[in-house]
C-alpha positions as CSV (number, residue, x, y, z in Angstrom):
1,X,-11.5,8.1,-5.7
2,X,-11.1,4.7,-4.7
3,X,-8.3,2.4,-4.2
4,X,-8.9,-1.0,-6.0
5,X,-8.9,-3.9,-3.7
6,X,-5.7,-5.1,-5.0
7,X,-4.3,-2.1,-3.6
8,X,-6.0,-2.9,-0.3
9,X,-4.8,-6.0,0.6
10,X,-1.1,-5.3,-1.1
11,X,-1.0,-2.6,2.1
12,X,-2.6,-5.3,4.5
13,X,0.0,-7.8,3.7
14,X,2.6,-5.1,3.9
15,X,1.7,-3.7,7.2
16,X,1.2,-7.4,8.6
17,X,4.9,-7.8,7.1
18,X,6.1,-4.4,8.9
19,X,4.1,-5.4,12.6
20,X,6.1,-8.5,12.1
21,X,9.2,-7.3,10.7
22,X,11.5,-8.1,13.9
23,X,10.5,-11.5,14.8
24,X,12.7,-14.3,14.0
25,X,10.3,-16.8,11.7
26,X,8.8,-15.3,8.8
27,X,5.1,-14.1,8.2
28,X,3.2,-17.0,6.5
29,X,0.4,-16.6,3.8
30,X,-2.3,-18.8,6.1
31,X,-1.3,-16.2,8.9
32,X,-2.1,-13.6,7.0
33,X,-5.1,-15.0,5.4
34,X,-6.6,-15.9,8.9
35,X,-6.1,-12.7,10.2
36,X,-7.4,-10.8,7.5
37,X,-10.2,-12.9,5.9
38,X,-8.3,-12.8,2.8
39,X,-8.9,-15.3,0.5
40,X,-5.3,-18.0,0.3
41,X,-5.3,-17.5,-3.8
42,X,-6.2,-13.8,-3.7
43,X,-3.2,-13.5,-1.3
44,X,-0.9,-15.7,-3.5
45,X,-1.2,-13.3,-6.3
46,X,-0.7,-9.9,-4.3
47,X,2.5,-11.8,-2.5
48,X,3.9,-12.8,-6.1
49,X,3.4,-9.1,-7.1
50,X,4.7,-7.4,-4.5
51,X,7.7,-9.9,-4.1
52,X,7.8,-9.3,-8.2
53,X,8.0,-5.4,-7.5
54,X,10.8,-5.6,-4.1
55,X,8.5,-5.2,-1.7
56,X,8.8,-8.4,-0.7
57,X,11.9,-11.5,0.0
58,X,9.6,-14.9,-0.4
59,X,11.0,-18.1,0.8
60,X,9.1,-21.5,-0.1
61,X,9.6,-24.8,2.1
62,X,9.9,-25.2,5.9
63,X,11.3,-22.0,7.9
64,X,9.6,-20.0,4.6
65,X,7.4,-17.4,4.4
66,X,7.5,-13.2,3.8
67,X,9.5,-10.4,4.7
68,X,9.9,-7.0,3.9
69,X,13.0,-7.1,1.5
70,X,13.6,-2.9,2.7
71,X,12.7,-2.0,6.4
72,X,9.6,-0.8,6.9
73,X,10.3,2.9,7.7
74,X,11.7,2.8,4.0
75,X,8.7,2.2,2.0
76,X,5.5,4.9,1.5
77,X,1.9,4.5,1.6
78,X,2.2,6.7,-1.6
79,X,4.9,4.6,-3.3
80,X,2.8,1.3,-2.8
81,X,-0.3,2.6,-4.1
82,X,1.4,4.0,-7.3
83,X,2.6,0.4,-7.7
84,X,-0.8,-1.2,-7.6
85,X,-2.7,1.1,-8.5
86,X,-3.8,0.3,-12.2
87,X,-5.6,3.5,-13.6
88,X,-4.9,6.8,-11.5
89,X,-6.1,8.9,-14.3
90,X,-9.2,10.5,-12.3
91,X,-10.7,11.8,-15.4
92,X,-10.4,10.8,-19.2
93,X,-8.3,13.6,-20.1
94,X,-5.3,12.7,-18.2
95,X,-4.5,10.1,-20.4
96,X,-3.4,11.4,-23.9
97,X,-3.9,8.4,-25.6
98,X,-7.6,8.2,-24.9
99,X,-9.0,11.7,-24.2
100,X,-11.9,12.6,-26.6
101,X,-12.8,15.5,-24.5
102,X,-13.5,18.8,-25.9
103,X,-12.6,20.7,-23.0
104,X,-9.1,19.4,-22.5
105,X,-5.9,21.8,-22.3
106,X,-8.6,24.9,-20.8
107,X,-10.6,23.2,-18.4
108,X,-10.2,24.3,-15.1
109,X,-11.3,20.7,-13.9
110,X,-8.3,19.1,-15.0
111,X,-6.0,21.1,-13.1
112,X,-8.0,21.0,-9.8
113,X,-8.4,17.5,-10.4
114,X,-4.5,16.9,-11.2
115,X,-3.7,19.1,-8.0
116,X,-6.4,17.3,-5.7
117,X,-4.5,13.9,-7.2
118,X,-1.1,15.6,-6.3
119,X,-1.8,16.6,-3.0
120,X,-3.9,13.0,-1.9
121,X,-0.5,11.2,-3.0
122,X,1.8,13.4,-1.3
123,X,-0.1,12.7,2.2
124,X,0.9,9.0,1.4
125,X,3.7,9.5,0.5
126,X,4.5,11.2,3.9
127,X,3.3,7.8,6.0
128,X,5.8,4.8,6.0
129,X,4.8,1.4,6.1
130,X,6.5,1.8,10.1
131,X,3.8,4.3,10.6
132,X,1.0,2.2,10.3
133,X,2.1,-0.3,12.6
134,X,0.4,1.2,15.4
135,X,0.1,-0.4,18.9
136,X,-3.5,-1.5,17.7
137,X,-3.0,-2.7,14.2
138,X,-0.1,-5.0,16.1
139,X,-2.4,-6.0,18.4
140,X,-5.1,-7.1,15.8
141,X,-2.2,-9.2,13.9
142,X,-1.1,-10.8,17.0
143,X,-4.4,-12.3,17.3
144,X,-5.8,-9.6,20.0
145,X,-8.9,-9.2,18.9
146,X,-11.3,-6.4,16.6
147,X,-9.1,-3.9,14.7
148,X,-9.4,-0.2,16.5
149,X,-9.9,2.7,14.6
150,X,-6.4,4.9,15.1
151,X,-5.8,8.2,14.2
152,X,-3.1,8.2,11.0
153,X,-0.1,10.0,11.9
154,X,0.7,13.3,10.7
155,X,2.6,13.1,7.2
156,X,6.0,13.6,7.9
157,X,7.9,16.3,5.2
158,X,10.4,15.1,3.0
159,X,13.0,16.9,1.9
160,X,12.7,17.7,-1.6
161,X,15.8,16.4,-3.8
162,X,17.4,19.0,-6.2
C-alpha cells in the first residue's frame, strides 16, 4: 500500500501547521513551500482542501496565512488519510460496485486484506497531528537544517465509544 502524494503533503502542511500552532503570526504557503520543496500551486490546492474539509482556518491579505482550525492533539494521522485518501479499496472486491471477481464472498484474501487495512488505520488513528511534532520535525520547520529520522510514538488506545 501506498499513500498518494496528495495524502503526503496534506500531512506535511498539517504537521508544519501543528509545529507552528502556538506562535502568534500564521504559517504562510511560501514558508511551507520553502521548507518542504513543495511546489506553491501544488500546495494551493491541498491548503483549499484541507481548509474545504476543517482542517484548516485560511486567512488571505496582510497578517493571513494557515492555522489548524482544531488543536493539533485533536486531529489523527488515520482521520487525515481517510480524508485524502482517494481509493482505499486494496483489492477489487472491496468495492461492490466494481468487483468482477470470482472468488469474492469465500476468499480468505479479502478478509486478511480487510483486517491488514483495519489494523494499518487503527495505528493512525492512534498518532495525533501533536505527536508528530517532534523536537526534530520542529527543528527542520524552523529552518534547522536536514530532517532526522525519529522514532513514531507508540499509538495511544482510544477508548472505544458504545
Amino acid at each position: 500500500m501506498q499513500l498518494t502524494k496528495w495524502t503526503d503533503y496534506s500531512l506535511r502542511v498539517l504537521m508544519h501547521c501543528a509545529v507552528h500552532e502556538g506562535r502568534t503570526a500564521a504559517v504562510s504557503i511560501a514558508e511551507i513551500e520553502q521548507a518542504h520543496r513543495i511546489s506553491r500551486s501544488h500546495l494551493n490546492k491541498v491548503v483549499m482542501a484541507l481548509a474545504a474539509q476543517g482542517f484548516l482556518e485560511t486567512r488571505r491579505g496582510r497578517g493571513g496565512g494557515l492555522r489548524l482550525l482544531r488543536p493539533a492533539a485533536d486531529t489523527t494521522v488515520g482521520e487525515v488519510v481517510r480524508r485524502t485518501e482517494t481509493d482505499l479499496n486494496l483489492l477489487e472486491c472491496f468495492d461492490a460496485a466494481s468487483n468482477a471477481c470470482r472468488l469474492a464472498g469465500g476468499c480468505r484474501l479479502e478478509a486478511l486484506v480487510h483486517e491488514a487495512r483495519a489494523r494499518f488505520l487503527g495505528v493512525l488513528d492512534g498518532v495525533s497531528l501533536a505527536d508528530l511534532a517532534t523536537p526534530a520535525v520542529c527543528r527542520f520547520a524552523l529552518g534547522g537544517g536536514v530532517a532526522v529520522p525519529v522514532p513514531v510514538p507508540a499509538p495511544r488506545r482510544r477508548a472505544r465509544s458504545k
